[in-house]
N, C-alpha and C positions, 0 to 999 in steps of 0.2 A: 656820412663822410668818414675817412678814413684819419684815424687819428693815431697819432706820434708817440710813442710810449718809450722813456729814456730808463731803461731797467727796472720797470714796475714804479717811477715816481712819475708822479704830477711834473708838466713842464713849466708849469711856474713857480714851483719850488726846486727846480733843477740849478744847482750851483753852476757858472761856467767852467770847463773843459779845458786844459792846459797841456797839451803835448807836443812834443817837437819832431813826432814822426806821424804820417799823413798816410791814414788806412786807406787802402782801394777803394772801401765802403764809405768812406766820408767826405762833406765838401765843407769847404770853408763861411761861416755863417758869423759877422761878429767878434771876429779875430778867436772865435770858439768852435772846437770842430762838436760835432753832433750825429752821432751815428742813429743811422733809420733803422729802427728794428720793426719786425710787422708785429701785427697787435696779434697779442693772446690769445685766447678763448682762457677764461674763465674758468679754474678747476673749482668742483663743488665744495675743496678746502677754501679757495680765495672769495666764494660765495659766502660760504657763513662769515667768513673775516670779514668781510667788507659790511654785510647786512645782517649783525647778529641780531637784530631782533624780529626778521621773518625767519618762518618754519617751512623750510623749503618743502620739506618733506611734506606737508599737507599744500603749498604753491601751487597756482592750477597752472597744469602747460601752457608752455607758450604759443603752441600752433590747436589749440582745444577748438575743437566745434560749438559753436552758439546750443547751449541749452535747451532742448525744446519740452515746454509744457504739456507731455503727451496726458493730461486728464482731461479730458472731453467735457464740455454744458453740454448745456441742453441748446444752447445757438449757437458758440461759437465757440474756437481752438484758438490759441494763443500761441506764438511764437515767441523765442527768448532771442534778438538779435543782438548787432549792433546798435542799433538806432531806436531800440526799446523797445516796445511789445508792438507785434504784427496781426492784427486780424485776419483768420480764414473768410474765406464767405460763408453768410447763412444760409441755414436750408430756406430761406424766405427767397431770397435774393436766386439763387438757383432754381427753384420755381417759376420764380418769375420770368428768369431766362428761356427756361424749359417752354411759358405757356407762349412768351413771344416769338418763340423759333415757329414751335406747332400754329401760331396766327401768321404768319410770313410763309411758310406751305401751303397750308391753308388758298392763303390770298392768290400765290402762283398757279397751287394746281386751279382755282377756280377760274383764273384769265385764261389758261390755256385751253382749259375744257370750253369756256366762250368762244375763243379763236377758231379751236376747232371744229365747233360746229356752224362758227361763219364760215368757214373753207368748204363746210359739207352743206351750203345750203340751207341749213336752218338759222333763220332770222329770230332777231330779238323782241320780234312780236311773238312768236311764236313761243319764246321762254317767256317775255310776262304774262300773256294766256296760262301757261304752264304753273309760276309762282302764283296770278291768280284760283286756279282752281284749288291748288295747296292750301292758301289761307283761306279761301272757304270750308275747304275740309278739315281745318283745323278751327271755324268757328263753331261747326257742326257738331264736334267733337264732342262738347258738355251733354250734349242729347244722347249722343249715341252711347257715352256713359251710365247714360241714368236708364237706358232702353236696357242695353246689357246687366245691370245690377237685378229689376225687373224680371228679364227672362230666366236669368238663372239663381237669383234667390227666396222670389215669391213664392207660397202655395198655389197661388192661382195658377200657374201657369203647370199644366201636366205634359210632360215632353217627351217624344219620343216612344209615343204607344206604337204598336206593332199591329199594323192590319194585314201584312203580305210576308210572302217567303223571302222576299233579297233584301238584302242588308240596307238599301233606301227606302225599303217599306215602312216608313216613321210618320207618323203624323204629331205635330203638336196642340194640346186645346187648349186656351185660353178663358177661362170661366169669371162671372161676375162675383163682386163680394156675397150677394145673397142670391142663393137662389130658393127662395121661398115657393114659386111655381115656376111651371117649364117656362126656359127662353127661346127664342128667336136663335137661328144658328146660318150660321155663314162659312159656308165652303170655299177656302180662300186656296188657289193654284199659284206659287210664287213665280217668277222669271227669271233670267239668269242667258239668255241667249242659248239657250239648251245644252249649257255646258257648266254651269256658274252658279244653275240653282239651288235653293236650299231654304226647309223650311224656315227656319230663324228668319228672312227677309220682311216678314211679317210681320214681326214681333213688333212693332209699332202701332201697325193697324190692330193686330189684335190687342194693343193694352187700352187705346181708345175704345174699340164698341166695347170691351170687355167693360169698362166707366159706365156706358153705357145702356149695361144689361142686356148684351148682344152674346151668346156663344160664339167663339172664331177658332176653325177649325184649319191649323196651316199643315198642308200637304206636301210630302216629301217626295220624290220619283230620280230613277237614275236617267244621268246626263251623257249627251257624248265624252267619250267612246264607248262609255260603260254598257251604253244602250242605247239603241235607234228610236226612231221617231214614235214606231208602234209601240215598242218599249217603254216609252214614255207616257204612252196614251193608255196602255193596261194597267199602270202601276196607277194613274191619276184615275180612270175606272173605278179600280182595285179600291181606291182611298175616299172614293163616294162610295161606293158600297157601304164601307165600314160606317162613317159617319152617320147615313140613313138607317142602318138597322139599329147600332149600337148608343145614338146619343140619348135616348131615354134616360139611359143609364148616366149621366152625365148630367142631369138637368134640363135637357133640350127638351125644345117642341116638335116633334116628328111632322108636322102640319106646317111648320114655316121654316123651312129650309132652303138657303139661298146658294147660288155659286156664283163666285168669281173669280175671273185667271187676269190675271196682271203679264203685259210683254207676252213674250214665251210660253207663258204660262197662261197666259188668254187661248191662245193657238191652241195649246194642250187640251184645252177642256173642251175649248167649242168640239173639236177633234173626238173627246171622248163623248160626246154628246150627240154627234153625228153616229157614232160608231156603235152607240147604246140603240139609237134608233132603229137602226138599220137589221139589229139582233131581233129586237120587238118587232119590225115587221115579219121577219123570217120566221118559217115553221120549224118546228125540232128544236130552235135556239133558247137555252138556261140560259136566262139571265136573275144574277141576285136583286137588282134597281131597275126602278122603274124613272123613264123621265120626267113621268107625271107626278111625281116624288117632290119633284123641286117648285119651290114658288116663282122664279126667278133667276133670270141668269144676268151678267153684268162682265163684258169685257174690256178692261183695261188697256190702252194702248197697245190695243191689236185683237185677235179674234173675229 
């Protein structure tokens, strides 16, 4: 509010006013006239006069910014307000934000991807089939850990010998803890739909007969496109060859030697077995094996 100031005094120590001529600027109040003067501003001499015991000079402004606590915690920043101290958020609390945003995306993009493949025709049978086969394959898992630790940290297991020129000419052998006399060996052809295959598929069967006191010899060969059909059938040739002249060396028993092709890899061998034959009846034909070589053959789901 605006207030009334009679020549710098208080108005209620103001004496009454006695004159017999009547300023423009004044009305009659009390049988006292009373002239409106507008209020001051304060010069910094009427300041000290009035409050000599503030130091104006150190006085904080009157229009001053709220104080801010700029030294950082380790949780949290403080503000200097009005209404006292203001917590920032924590980095706890912003995490938590962060993980509930990323769980509500999450949740959208996965209804939409459902929607959209009810609009394309694939039914919700067909995705729990789907999350079915996942949690099998994730119960599977512990095994196929400990197969892998097995294939690539054991002695026993020799990888990756070289019986051919192409770069798939690998075999891997699988040996028992003792071989005190010769064993028993197993010519194992993997499958793969002729494009997928690869020694290592084995590696199971070979750590079993290997318990066993069985040699297991897993054969390597290139796949489509790398290589056609005959392709396949020379390099799996190629890797009984190896197997029958070289496992002496190895432990094996040259006198019980077995084959087996699994899938794909049944097909393979019967194939190289037919195709050995067919060499031994021919005249003029070098052949390094003999079919008569083998004790045994054994095709797996096909052949």
């Amino acid at each position: 509010m605006e207030k009334y100031l009679i020549r710098g005094m208080i108005p209620s120590q103001t004496p009454p006013l006695k004159s017999s001529k009547r300023s423009s600027h004044s009305v009659p109040c009390n049988n006292n006239l009373i002239r409106f003067i507008r209020p001051a501003m304060p010069t910094l001499t009427d300041r000290r006069r009035v409050s000599p015991d503030i130091d104006l000079d150190s006085a904080e402004p009157l229009n001053s910014e709220p104080e801010i606590d700029t030294a950082p915690t380790n949780k949290t920043r403080r503000l200097a307000g009005k209404n006292g101290l203001r917590h920032r958020p924590t980095r706890q609390r912003s995490l938590t934000r962060d993980i509930g945003h990323v769980a509500a995306e999450t949740y959208l993009v996965t209804s939409l991807t459902f929607t959209l493949l009810q609009y394309l025709g694939i039914g919700y049978r067909w995705i729990k089939q789907l999350l079915a086969l996942g949690c099998y394959a994730m119960l599977l898992m512990p095994g196929f850990l400990q197969v892998a630790y097995y294939y690539y940290f054991t002695s026993k297991v020799k990888r990756s010998i070289v019986y051919g020129d192409q770069p798939r000419n690998r075999l891997d052998l699988y040996l028992p803890a003792d071989i005190d006399k010769p064993k028993p060996v197993l010519i194992f052809v993997t499958g793969g739909a002729w494009i997928i295959g690869y020694k290592a598929w084995g590696s199971l069967l070979g750590l079993q007969l290997a318990e066993r006191d069985i040699i297991v010899a897993c054969i390597d060969y290139r796949n489509f496109p790398q290589g056609t059909i005959s392709d396949m059938v020379n390099d799996a040739s190629q890797g009984i060859s190896f197997v029958i002249n070289n496992i002496t060396n190895y432990g094996g028993d040259p006198n019980r030697i077995y084959l087996m092709g699994q899938s794909a890899g049944a097909h393979i061998s019967s194939c190289a077995l037919l195709d050995q034959a067919i060499k031994e009846v021919g005249k003029g034909n070098k052949v390094s094996w003999s079919i008569s070589q083998l004790k045994a053959y054994f095709g797996l789901s096909g052949g």
